[in-house]
Backbone bond lengths (Angstrom), bond angles and torsions (degrees), N, CA, C in turn:
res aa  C-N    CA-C-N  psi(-1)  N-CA   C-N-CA  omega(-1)  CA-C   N-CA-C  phi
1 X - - - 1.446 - - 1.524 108.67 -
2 X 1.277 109.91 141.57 1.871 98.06 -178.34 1.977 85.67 -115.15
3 X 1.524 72.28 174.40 1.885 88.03 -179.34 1.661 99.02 -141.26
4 X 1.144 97.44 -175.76 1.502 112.83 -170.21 1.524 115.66 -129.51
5 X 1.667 119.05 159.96 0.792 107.62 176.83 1.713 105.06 -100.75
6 X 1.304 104.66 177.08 1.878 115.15 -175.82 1.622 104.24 -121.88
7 X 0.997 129.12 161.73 1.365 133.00 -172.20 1.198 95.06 -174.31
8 X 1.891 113.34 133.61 1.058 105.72 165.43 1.580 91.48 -157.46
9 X 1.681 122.58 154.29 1.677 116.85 -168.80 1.784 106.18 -138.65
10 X 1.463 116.70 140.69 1.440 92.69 -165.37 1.555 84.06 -145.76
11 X 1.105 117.28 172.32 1.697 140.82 -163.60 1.632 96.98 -77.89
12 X 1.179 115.10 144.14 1.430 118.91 167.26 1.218 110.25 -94.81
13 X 1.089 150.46 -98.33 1.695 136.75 153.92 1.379 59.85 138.85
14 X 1.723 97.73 -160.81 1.515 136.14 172.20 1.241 106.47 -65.27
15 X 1.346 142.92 -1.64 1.362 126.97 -178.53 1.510 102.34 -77.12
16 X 1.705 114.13 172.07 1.464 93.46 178.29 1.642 94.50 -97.61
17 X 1.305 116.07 -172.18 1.471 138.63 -143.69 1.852 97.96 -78.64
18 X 1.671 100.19 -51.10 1.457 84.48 179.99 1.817 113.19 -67.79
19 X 1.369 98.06 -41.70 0.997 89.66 -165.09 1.870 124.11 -53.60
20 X 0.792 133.16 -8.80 1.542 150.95 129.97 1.459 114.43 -34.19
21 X 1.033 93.85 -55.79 1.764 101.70 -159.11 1.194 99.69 -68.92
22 X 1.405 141.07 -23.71 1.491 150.06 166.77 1.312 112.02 -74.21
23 X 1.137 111.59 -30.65 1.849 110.43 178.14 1.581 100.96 -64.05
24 X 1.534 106.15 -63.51 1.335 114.67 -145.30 2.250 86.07 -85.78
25 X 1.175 108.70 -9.66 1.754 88.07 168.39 1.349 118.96 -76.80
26 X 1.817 110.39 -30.08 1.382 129.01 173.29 1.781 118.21 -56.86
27 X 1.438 82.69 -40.38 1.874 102.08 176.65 1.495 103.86 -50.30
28 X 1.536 114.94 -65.07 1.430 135.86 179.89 1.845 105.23 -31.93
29 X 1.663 104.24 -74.66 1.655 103.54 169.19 1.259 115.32 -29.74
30 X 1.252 99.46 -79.56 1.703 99.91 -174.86 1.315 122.36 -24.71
31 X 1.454 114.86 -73.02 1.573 125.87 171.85 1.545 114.54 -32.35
32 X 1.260 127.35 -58.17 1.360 122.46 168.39 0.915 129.63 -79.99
33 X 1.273 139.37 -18.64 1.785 138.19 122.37 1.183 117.28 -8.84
34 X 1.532 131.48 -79.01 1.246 163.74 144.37 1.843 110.73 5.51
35 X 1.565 85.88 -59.21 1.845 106.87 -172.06 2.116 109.37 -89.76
36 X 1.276 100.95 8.00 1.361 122.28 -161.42 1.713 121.47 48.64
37 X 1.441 101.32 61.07 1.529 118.05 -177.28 1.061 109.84 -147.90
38 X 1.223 111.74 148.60 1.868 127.74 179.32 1.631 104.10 -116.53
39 X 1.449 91.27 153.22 1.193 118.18 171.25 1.797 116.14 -39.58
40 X 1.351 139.49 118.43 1.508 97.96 -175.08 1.537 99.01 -109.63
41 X 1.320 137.77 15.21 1.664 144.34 -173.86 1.391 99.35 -147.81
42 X 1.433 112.50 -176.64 1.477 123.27 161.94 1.074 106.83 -85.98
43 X 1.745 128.78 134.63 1.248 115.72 148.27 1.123 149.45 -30.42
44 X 1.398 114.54 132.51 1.904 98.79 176.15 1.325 80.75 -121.40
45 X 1.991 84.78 144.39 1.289 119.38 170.77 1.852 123.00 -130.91
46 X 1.399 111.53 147.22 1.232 132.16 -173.34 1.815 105.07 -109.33
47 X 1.191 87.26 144.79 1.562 109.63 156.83 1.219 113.25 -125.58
48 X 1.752 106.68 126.85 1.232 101.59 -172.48 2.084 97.96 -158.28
49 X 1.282 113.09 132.72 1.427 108.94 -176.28 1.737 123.35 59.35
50 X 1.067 114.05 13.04 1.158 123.21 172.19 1.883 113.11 104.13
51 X 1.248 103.02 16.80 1.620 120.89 -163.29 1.039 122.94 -120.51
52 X 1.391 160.93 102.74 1.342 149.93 -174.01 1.402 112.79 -82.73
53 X 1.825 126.12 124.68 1.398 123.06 -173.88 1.279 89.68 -116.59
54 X 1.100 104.85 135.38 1.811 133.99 175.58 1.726 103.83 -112.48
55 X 1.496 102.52 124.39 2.188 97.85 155.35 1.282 83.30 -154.10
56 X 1.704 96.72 172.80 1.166 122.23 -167.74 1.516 103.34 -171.56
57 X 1.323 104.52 146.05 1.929 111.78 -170.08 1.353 109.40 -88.42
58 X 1.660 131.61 120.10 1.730 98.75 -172.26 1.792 73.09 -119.17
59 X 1.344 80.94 166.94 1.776 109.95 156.67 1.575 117.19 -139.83
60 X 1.007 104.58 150.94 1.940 137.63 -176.47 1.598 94.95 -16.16
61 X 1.547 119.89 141.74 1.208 120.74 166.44 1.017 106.20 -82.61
62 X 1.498 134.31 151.40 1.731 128.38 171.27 1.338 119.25 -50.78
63 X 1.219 112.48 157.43 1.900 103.03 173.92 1.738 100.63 -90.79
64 X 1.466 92.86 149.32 1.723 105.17 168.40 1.810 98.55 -60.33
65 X 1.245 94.52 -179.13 1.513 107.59 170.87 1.247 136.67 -90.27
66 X 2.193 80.37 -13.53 1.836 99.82 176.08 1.804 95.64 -88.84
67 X 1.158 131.60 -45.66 1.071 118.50 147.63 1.411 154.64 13.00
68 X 1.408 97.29 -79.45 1.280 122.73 157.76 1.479 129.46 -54.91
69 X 1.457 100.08 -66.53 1.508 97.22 144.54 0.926 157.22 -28.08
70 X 1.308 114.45 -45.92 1.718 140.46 -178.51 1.556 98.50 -74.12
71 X 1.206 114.76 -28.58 1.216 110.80 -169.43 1.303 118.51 -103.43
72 X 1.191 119.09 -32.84 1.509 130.73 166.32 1.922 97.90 -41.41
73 X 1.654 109.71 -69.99 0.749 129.56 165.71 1.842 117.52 2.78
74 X 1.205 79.01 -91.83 1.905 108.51 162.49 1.580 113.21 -40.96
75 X 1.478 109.40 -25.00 1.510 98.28 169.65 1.200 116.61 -92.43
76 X 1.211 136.11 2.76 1.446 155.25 -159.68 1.407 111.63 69.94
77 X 1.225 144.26 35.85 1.139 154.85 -164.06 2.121 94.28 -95.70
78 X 1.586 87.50 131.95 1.223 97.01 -174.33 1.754 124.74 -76.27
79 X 1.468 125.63 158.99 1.494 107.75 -169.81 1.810 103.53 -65.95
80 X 1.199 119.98 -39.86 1.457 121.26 176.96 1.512 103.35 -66.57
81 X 1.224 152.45 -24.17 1.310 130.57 162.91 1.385 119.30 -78.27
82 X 1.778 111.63 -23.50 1.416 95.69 172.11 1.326 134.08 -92.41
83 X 1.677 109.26 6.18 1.691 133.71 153.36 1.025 95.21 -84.64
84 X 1.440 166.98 -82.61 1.092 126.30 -135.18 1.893 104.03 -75.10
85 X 1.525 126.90 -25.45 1.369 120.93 176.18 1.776 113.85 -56.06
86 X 1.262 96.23 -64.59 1.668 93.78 160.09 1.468 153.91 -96.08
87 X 1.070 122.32 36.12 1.291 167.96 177.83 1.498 89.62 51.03
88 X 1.403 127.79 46.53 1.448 129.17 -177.83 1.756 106.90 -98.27
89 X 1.777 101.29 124.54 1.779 88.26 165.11 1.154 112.82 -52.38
90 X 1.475 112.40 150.01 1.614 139.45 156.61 1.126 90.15 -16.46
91 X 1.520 121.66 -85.28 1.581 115.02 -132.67 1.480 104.58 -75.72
92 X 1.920 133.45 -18.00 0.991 88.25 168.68 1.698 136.38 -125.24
93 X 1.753 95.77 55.48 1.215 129.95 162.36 1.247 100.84 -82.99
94 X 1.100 151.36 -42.01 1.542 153.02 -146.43 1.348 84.33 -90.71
95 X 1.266 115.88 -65.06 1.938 123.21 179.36 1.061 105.63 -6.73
96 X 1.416 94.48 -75.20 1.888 138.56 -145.75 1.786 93.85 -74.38
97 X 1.514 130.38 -30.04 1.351 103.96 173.25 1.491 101.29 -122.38
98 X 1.320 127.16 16.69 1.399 128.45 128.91 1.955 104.80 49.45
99 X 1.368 121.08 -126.98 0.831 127.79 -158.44 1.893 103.58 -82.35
100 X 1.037 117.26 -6.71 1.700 123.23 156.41 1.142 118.28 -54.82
101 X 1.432 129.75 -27.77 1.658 127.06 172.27 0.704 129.11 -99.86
């Protein structure tokens, strides 16, 4: 799976320096939250020209299990192949893609 990096740069004004640097690291989460990705390090951040630049590398959030399902599902993948893939009983794979079949 590859991931991406995030970048984002915002005005310092009168606030002081961290206090910025927490907005715009918070900014960073969000954005890859958003895109269904997490953060995968701490941000590093710069001050530079009166601006604080924040990035950070995210990669893919895991899939749920309903997820997985749902999607297997969608490939036509049968309820007995997608219990024996995820060691889930039958019945509540059938549950879990419900109105998909």
């Amino acid at each position: 799976m590859s991931g991406r990096w995030y970048r984002t740069v915002r005005q310092i004004g009168d606030r002081p320096v961290l206090s910025v640097v927490a907005d715009v690291c918070a900014e960073l989460d969000t954005l890859a939250e958003r895109d269904g990705m997490r953060l995968a390090r701490h941000p590093i951040w710069t001050v530079y020209d009166g601006r604080v630049m924040c990035e950070a590398p995210a990669v893919p959030l895991p899939e749920t299990d309903t997820q997985l399902v749902r999607r297997l599902g969608r490939h036509r993948w049968s309820v007995a192949q997608i219990a024996a893939l995820t060691s889930m009983p039958a019945d509540r794979v059938a549950a879990l893609l419900g109105g998909d079949r």
